[in-house]
One Martini backbone bead per residue (centre of mass of N, CA, C, O) as a GRO file, in nm:
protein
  165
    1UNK     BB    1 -10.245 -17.362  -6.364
    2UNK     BB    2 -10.035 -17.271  -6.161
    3UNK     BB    3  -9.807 -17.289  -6.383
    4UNK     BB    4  -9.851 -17.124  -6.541
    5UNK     BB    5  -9.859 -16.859  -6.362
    6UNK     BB    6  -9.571 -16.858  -6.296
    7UNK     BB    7  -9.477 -16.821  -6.613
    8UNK     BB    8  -9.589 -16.543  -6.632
    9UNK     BB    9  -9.451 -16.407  -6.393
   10UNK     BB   10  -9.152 -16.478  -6.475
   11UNK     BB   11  -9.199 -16.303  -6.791
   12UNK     BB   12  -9.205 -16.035  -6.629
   13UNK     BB   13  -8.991 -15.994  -6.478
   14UNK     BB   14  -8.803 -16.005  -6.723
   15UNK     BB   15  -8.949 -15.759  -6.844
   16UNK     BB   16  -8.853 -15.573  -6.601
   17UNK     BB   17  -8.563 -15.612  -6.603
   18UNK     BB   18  -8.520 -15.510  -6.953
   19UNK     BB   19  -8.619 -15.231  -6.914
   20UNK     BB   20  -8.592 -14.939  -6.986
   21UNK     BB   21  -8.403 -14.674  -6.850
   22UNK     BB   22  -8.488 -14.328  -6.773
   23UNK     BB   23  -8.262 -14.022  -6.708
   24UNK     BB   24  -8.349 -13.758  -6.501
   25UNK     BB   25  -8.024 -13.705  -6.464
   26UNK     BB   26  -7.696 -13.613  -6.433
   27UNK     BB   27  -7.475 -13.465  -6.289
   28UNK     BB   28  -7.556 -13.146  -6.421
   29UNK     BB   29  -7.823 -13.047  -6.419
   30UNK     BB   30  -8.167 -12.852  -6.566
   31UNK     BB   31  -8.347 -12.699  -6.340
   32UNK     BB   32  -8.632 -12.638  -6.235
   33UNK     BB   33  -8.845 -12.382  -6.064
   34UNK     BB   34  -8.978 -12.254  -5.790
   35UNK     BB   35  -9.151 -12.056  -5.671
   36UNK     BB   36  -9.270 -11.876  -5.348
   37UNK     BB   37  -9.307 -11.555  -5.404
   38UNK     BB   38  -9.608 -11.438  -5.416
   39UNK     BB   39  -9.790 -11.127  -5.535
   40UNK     BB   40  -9.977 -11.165  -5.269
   41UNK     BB   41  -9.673 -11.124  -5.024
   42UNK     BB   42  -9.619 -10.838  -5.100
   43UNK     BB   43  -9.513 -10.511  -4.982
   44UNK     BB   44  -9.361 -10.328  -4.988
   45UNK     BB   45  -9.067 -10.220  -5.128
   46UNK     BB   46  -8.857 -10.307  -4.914
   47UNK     BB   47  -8.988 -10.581  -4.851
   48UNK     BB   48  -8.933 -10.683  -5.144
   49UNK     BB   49  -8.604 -10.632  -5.154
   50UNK     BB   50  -8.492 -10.783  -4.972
   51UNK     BB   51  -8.608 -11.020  -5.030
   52UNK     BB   52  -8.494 -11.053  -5.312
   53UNK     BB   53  -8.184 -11.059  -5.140
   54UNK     BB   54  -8.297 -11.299  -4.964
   55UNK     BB   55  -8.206 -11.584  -4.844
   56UNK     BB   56  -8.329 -11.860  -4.594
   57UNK     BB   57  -8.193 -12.152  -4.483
   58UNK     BB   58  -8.268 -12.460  -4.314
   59UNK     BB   59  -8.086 -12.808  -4.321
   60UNK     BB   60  -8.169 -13.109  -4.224
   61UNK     BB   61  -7.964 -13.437  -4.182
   62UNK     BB   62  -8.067 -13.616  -3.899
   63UNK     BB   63  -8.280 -13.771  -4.053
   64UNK     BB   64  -8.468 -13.934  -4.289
   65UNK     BB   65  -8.479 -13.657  -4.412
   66UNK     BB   66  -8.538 -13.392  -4.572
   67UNK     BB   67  -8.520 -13.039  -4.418
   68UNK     BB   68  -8.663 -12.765  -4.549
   69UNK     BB   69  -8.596 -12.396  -4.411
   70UNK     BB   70  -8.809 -12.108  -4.476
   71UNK     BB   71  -8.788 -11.808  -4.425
   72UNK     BB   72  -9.158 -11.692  -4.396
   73UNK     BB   73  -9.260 -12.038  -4.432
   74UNK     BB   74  -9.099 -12.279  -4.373
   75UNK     BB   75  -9.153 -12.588  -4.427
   76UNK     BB   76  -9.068 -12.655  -4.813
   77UNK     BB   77  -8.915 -12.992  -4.727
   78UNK     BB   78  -8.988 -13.322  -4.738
   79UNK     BB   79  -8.743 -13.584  -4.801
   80UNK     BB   80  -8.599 -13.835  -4.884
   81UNK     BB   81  -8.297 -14.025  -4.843
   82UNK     BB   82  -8.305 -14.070  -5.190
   83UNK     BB   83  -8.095 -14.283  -5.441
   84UNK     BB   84  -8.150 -14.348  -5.827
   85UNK     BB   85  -7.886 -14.546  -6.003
   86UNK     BB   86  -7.703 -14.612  -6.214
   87UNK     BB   87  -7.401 -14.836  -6.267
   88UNK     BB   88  -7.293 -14.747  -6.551
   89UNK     BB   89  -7.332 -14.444  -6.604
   90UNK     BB   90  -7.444 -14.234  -6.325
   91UNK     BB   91  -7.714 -14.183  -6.352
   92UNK     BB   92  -7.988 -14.015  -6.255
   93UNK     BB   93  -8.331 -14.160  -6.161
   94UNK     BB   94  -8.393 -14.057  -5.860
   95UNK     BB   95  -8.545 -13.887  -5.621
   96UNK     BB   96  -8.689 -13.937  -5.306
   97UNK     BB   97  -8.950 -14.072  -5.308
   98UNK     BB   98  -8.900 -14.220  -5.597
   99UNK     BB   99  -8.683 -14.366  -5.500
  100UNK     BB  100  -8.808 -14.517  -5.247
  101UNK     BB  101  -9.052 -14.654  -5.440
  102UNK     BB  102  -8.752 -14.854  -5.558
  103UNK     BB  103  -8.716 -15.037  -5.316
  104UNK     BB  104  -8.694 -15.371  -5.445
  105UNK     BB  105  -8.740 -15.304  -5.767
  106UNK     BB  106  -8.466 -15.286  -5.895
  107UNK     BB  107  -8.301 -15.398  -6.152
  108UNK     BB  108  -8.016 -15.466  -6.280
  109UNK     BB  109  -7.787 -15.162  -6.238
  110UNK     BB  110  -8.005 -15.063  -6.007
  111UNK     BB  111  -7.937 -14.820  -5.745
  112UNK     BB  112  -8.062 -14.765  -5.368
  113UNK     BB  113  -7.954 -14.491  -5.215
  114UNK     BB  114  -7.787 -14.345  -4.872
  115UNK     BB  115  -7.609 -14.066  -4.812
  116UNK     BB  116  -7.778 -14.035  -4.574
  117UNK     BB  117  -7.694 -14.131  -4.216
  118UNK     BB  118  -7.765 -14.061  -3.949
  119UNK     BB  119  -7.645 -13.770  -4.101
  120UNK     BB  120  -7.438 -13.903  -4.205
  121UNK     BB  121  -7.191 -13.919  -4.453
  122UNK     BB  122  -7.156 -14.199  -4.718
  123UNK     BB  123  -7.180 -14.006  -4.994
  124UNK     BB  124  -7.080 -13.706  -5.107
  125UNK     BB  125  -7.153 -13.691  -5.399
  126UNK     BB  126  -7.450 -13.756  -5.361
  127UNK     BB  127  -7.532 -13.520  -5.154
  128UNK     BB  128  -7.408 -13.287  -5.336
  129UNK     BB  129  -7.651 -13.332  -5.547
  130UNK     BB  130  -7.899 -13.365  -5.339
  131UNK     BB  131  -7.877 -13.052  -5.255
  132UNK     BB  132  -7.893 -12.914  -5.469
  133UNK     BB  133  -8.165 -12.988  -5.618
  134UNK     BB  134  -8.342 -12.897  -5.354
  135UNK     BB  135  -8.253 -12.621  -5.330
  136UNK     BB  136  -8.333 -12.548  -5.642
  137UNK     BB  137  -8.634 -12.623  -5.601
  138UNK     BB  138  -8.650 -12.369  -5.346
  139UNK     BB  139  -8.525 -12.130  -5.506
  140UNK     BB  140  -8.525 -11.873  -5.658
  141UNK     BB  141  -8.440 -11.746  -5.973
  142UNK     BB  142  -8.149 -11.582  -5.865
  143UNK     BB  143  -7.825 -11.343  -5.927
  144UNK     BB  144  -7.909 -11.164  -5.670
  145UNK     BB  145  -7.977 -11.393  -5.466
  146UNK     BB  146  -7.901 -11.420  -5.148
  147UNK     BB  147  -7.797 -11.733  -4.975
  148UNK     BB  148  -7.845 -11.854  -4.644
  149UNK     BB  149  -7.683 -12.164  -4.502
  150UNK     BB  150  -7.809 -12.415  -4.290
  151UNK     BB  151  -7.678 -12.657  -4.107
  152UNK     BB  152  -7.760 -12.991  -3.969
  153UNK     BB  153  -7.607 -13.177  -3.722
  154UNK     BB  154  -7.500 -13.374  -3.542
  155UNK     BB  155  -7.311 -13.377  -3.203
  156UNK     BB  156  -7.135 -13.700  -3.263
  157UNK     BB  157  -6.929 -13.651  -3.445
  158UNK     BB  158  -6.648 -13.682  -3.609
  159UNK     BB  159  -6.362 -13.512  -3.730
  160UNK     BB  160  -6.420 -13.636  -3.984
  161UNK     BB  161  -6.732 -13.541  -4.049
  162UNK     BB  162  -6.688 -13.245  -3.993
  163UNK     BB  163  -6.482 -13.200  -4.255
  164UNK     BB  164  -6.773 -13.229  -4.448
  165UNK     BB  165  -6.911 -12.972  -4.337
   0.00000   0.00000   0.00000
């Protein structure tokens, strides 16, 4: 009974291992957006158009999560930086929380990679892959608006990690 029940485990993780995985993004997606300033948060003309062109975001890279602080919202984004990504074509397959639920699950061919560790830049291509993404999922889609960014760093980087931001 025993060795059937190991040999049914065993033919299920060989066909979960060679089940065909659908990626979520090239490395140059067309991302959807969601809107952020709901029409009953409208107050007069002037800060309505102020609102509309202007957005301050700050973003902490120095946790274990990526934090964006959307000015007049509040903390917007708090997703773990975790990558998986194909290994053969370099699609991405998931950010975020997504990707962090597959850290010792995934098949041959995809890696779940951290581009940013203890606030350092690992690996510079998936950090700003993974930065765009996040901006684009938070920031209302208009391109007349002007969109300032402060990033957060550690204070202990080295000149050549400082180059890097």
């Amino acid at each position: 009974m025993r060795e059937a029940m190991v040999k049914v485990t065993k033919m299920r993780r060989i066909e979960r291992r060679n089940r065909e995985t659908v990626a979520i993004a090239k490395t140059t997606p067309a991302m959807t957006l969601k809107r952020l300033v709901r029409p009953e948060q409208v107050g007069d003309l002037m800060g309505r158009l102020n609102r509309s062109l202007n957005f301050d975001l700050g973003i902490d890279l120095g946790t274990a999560n990526i934090l964006i602080f959307a000015k007049g919202k509040g903390l917007v984004l708090d997703e773990p930086a975790y990558i998986a990504r194909d290994d053969k074509t370099g699609d991405i397959l998931a950010l975020g929380e997504a990707a962090r639920s597959m850290v010792g699950r995934t098949p041959k061919g995809i890696s779940v990679i951290r581009p940013v560790q203890a606030g350092v830049i690992a690996d510079y291509d998936m950090t700003e892959f993974m930065l765009k993404y996040f901006i684009r999922s938070v920031v209302p889609a208009s391109r007349l608006m002007k969109t300032r960014i402060i990033v957060c760093v550690p204070s202990g980087i080295t000149p050549v990690e400082n180059v890097l931001f």
